[in-house]
VOGU-3710 file (C-alpha; in Angstrom, 3 decimals, decimal comma):
1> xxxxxxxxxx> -100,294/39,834/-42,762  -103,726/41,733/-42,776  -103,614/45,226/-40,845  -105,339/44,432/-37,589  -106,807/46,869/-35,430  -106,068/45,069/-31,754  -102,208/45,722/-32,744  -100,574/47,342/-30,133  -99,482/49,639/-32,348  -102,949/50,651/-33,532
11> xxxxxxxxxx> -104,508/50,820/-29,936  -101,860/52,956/-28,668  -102,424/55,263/-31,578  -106,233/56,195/-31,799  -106,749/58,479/-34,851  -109,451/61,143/-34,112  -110,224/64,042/-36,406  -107,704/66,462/-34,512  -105,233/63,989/-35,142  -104,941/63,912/-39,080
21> xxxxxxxxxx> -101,897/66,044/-40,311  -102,812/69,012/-42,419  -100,482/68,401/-45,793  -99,882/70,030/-49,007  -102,408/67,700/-51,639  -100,160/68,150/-55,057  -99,865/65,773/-58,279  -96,146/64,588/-58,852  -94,823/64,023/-62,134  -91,910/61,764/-63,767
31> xxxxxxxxxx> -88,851/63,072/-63,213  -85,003/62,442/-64,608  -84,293/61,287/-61,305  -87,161/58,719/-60,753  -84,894/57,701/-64,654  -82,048/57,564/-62,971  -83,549/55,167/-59,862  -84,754/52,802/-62,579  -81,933/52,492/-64,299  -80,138/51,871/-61,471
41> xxxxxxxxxx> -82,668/48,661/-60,222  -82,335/47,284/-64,113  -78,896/48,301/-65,030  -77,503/44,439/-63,787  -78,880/42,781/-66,760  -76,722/39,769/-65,661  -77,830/39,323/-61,927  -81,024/38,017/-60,960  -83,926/39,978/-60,024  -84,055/39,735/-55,930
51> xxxxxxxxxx> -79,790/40,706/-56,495  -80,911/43,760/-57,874  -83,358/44,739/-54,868  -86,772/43,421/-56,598  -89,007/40,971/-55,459  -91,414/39,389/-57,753  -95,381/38,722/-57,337  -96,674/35,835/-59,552  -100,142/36,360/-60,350  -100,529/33,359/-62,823
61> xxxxxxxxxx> -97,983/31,227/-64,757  -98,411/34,254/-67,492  -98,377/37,049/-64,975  -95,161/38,251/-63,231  -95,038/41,606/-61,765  -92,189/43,005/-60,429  -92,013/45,479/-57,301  -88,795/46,915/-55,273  -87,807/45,408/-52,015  -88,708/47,368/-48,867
71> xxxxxxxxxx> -85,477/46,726/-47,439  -83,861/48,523/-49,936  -85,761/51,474/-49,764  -85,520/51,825/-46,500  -82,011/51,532/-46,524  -81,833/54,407/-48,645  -84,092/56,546/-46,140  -81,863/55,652/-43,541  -78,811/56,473/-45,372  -80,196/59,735/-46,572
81> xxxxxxxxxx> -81,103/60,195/-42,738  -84,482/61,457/-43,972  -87,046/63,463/-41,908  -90,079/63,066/-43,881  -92,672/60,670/-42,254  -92,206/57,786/-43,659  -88,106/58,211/-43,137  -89,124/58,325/-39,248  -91,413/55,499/-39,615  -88,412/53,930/-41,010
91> xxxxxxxxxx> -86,314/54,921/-38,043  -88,423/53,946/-35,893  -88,971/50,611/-37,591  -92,676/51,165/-37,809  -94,890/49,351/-40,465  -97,558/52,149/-39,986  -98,458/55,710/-38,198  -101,763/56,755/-38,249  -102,326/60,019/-39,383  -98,594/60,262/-40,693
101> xxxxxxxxxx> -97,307/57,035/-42,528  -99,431/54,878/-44,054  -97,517/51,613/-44,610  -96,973/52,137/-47,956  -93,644/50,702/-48,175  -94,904/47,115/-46,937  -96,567/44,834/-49,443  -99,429/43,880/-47,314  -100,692/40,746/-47,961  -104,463/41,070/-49,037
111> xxxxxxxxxx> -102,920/42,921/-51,999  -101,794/39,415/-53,322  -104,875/38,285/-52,220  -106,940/41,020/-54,516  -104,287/40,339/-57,344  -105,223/36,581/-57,787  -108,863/37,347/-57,560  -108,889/39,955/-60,223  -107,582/37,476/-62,231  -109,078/34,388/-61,539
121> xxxxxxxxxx> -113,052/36,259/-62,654  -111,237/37,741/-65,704  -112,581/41,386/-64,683  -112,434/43,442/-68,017  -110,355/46,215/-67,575  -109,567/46,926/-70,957  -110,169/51,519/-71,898  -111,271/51,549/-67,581  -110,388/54,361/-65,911  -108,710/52,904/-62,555
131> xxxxxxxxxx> -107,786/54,550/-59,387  -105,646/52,529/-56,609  -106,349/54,098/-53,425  -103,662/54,244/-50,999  -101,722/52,427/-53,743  -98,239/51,918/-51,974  -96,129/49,237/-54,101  -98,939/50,252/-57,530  -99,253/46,710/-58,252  -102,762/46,999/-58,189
141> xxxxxxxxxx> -102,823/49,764/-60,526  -99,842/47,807/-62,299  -102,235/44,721/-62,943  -104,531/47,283/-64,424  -102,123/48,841/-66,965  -101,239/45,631/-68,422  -104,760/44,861/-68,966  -105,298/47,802/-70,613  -106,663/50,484/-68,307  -105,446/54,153/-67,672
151> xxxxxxxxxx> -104,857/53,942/-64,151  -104,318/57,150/-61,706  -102,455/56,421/-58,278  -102,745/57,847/-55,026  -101,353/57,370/-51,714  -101,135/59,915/-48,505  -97,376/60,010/-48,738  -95,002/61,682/-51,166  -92,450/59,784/-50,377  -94,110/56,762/-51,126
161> xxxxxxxxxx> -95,092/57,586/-54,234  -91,592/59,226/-55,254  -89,684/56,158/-53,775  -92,041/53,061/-54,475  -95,108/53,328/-56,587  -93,710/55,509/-59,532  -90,349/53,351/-59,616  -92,721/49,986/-60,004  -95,027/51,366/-62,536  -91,268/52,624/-64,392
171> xxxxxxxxxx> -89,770/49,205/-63,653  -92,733/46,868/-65,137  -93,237/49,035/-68,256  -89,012/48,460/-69,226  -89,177/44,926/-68,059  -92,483/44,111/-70,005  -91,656/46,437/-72,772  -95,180/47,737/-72,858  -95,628/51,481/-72,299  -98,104/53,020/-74,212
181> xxxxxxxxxx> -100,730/52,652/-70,919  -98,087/53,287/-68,560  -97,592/56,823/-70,402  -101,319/57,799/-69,117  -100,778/57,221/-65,723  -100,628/59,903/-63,156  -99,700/60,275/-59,112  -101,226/61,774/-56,346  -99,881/62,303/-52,951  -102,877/63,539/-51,077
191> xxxxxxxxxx> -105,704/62,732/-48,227  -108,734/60,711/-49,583  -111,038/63,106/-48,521  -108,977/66,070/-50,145  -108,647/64,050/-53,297  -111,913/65,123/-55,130  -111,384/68,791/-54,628  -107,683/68,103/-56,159  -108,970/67,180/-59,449  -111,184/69,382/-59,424
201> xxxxxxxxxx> -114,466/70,874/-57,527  -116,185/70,067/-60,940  -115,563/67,196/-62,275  -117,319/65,425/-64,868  -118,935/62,059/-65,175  -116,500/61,068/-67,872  -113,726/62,162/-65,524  -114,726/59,784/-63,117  -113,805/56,556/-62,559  -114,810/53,675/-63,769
211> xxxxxxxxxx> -113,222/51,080/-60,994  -111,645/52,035/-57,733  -109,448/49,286/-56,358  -107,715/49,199/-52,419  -106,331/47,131/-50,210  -105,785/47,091/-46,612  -106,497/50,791/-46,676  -109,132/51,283/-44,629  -107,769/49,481/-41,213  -109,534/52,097/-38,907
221> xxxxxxxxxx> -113,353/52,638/-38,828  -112,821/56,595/-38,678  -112,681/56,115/-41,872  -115,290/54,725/-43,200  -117,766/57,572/-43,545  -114,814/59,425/-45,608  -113,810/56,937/-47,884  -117,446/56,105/-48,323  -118,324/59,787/-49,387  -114,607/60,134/-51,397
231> xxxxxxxxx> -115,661/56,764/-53,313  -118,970/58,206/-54,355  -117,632/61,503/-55,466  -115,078/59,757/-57,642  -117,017/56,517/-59,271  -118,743/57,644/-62,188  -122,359/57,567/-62,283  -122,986/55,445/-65,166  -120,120/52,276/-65,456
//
């Protein structure tokens, strides 16, 4: 269901400036292990998807896209008795920390929502450059590499990233057998308002973006001024 700011959980937890964790912005890369994850969600050719821990989204009676259960990943933070923030959040069974765990591991609903209505006005996304802002599950960004964009992903927690996004990006390329977009994309486990500086303190218009899709992202008005400023440093100038 839509993030909702008269949750208890969100009252209780009032993010103000001094409350944002300080964290290490870095760019993570494809590794033989996220390989090895992949496999290991495909490898039971015979069983049926949800068997093998993946849910699917239907988008239209052409689309499918395919993302990894939450249970399942969460099983394997609690097994690996993680300490990271979204293993606590996990822990703790909480859908979302403010200031430490984003709810990244939850497909929230609106992103369904966004999904349909991408494709229901036929948005051309064809050579766009794409970011998906606080990207969790990537299907947004997903939907946008199978209609031909380069797509970069970010989200405020590694683990996120390493667990969810970068295994469904893997998952849908093997699945839909179409990789040469997929190759392009890139990950980013950093703070919106220290992504800019991340890329790069000089950036070009053609680095830019062209389209910057999100979802359920920005749940707390705190945030509004920086993802306002972020967004305008990042779109390109002339789209």
């Amino acid at each position: 269901m839509p993030r909702n700011d008269s949750d208890d959980r969100l009252s209780s937890n009032v993010l103000t400036d001094s409350d944002v964790l300080s964290r290490e912005s870095q760019e993570l890369f494809i590794s033989e292990t996220h390989q090895i994850r992949t496999r290991k969600y495909l490898e039971d050719a015979s069983g049926s998807f949800l068997s093998r821990g993946l849910h699917v989204v239907k988008v239209d009676e052409n689309t499918v896209l395919y993302h990894v259960s939450a249970a399942v990943i969460e099983k394997e933070l609690k097994t690996e008795s993680s300490q990271s923030d979204v293993g606590n959040a996990v822990l703790n069974s909480s859908d979302l920390i403010p200031g430490q765990y984003e709810g990244g591991l939850k497909l929230w609903e609106c992103t369904e929502d966004l999904l349909r209505f991408l494709n229901d006005i036929d948005v051309d996304l064809k050579n766009k450059k794409i970011l998906d802002v606080g990207c969790g599950s990537g299907l947004l960004g997903i939907y946008a590499l199978l209609r031909g964009g380069v797509v970069h992903f970010q989200d405020y927690n590694r683990d996120v990233l390493d667990m969810v996004t970068i295994s469904n990006v893997m998952i849908n390329a093997k699945i839909m057998k179409e990789c040469s977009g997929f190759d392009l994309s890139r990950y980013f486990a950093t703070d919106w308002s220290d992504f800019p500086q991340l890329l790069g303190s000089h950036m070009t218009d053609n680095q830019k973006y062209d389209l910057i899709l999100t979802s359920e992202t920005i749940y707390n008005p705190k945030k509004l001024q920086i993802s306002r400023v972020t967004f305008k440093t990042l779109f390109k100038t002339k789209r």
